[in-house]
C-alpha positions in Angstrom: 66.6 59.2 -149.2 70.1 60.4 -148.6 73.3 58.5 -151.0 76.7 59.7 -150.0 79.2 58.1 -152.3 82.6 58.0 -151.4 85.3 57.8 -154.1 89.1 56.3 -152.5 91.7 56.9 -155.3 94.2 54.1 -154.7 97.8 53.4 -156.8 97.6 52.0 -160.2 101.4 50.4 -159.1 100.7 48.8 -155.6 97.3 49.8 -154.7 98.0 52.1 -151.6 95.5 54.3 -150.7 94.9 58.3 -150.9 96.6 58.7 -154.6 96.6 61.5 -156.9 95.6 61.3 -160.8 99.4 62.5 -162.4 98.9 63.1 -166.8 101.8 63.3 -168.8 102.6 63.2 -172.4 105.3 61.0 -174.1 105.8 61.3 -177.8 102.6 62.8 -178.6 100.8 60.6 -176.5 98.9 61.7 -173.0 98.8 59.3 -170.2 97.1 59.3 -166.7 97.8 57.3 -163.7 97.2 57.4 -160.0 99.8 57.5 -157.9 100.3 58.0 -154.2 103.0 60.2 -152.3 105.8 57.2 -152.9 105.3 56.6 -156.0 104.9 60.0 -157.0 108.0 61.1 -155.8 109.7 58.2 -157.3 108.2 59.2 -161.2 109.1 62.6 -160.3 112.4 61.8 -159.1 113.4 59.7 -162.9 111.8 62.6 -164.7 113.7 65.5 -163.2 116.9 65.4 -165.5 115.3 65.1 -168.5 112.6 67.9 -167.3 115.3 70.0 -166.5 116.7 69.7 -170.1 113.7 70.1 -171.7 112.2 72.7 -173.2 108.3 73.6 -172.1 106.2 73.4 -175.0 103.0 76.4 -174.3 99.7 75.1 -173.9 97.5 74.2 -177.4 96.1 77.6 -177.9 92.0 78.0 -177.5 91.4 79.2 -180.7 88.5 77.4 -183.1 90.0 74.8 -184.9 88.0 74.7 -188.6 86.4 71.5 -187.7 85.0 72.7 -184.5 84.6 76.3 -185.0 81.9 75.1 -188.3 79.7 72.8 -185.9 79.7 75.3 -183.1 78.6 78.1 -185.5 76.2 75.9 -187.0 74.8 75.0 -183.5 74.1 78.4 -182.7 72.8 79.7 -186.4 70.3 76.6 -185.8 69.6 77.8 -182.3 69.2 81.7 -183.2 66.7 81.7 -186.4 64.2 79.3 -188.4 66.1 79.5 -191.5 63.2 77.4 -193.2 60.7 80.5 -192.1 63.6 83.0 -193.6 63.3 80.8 -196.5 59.4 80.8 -197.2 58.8 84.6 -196.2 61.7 85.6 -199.2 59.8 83.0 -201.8 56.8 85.2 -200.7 58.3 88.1 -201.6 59.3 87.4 -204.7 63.4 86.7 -203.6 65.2 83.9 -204.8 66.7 81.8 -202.3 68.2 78.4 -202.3 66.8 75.3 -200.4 70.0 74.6 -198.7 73.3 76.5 -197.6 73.5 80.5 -196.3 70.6 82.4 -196.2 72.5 86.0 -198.1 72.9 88.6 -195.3 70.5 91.1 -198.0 67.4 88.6 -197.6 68.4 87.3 -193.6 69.0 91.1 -192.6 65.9 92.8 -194.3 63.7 94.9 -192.7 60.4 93.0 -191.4 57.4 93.4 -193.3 54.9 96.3 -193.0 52.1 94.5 -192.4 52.0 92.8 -188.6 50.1 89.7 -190.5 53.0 89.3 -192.7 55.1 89.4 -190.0 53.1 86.7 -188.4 53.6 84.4 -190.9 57.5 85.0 -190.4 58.8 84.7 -187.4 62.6 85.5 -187.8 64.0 84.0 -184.5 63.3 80.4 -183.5 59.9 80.4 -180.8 58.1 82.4 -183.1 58.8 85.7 -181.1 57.4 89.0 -183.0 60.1 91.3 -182.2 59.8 94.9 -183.2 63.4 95.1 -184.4 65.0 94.3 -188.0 65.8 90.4 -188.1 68.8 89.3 -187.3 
């Protein structure tokens, strides 16, 4: 079965049809309403002078905040290597490790074991893959 759904934006200020979402920002705080071609022009019309004076502040910048740069790096440490198989292989070697926080790059970036049943029973990247290649 078929479903079209049909959205009609109408005018938060006198509910006329075919309206546009406008956002704007006053003291630090965004807004959005919908407004059609009258009322549009109206809010446009009472900004104007004091757009005109204003000066255009640039875009936030897309750089990684601390907050959000930490849980996207931890979301894709997570998603690259089983940390707690890093973990057990260096016990096994003899390497001391901690049970919580980094992993140092000497024991995450050592060459794999010699023996192929070693390296079974460490598989550096999450799904268990057996890759040829130093760990990452």
């Amino acid at each position: 079965m078929a479903k079209t759904t049909i959205v009609h934006v109408t005018d938060d200020l006198d509910g006329s049809k075919d309206a546009q979402s406008v956002t704007f920002a006053f003291q630090g705080v965004e807004y959005t309403i919908d407004l059609a071609k009258k009322n549009l022009s109206a809010f446009e019309k009472a900004l104007k002078p004091y757009i005109e004076a204003a000066t255009r502040v640039p875009a936030p910048s897309k750089a990684r905040s601390a907050k959000s740069g930490a849980a996207r790096t931890t979301a894709k440490r997570s998603a690259g290597a089983d940390y707690a198989a890093i973990r057990d292989w260096a016990r096994s070697e003899g390497l001391e490790v901690s049970d919580r926080g980094r992993i140092p790059r000497a024991i995450a970036t050592r060459s794999r074991p010699t023996s192929s049943t070693r390296w079974a029973a460490a598989p550096w990247r999450a799904g268990g893959s057996r890759s040829r290649s130093a760990p990452c």
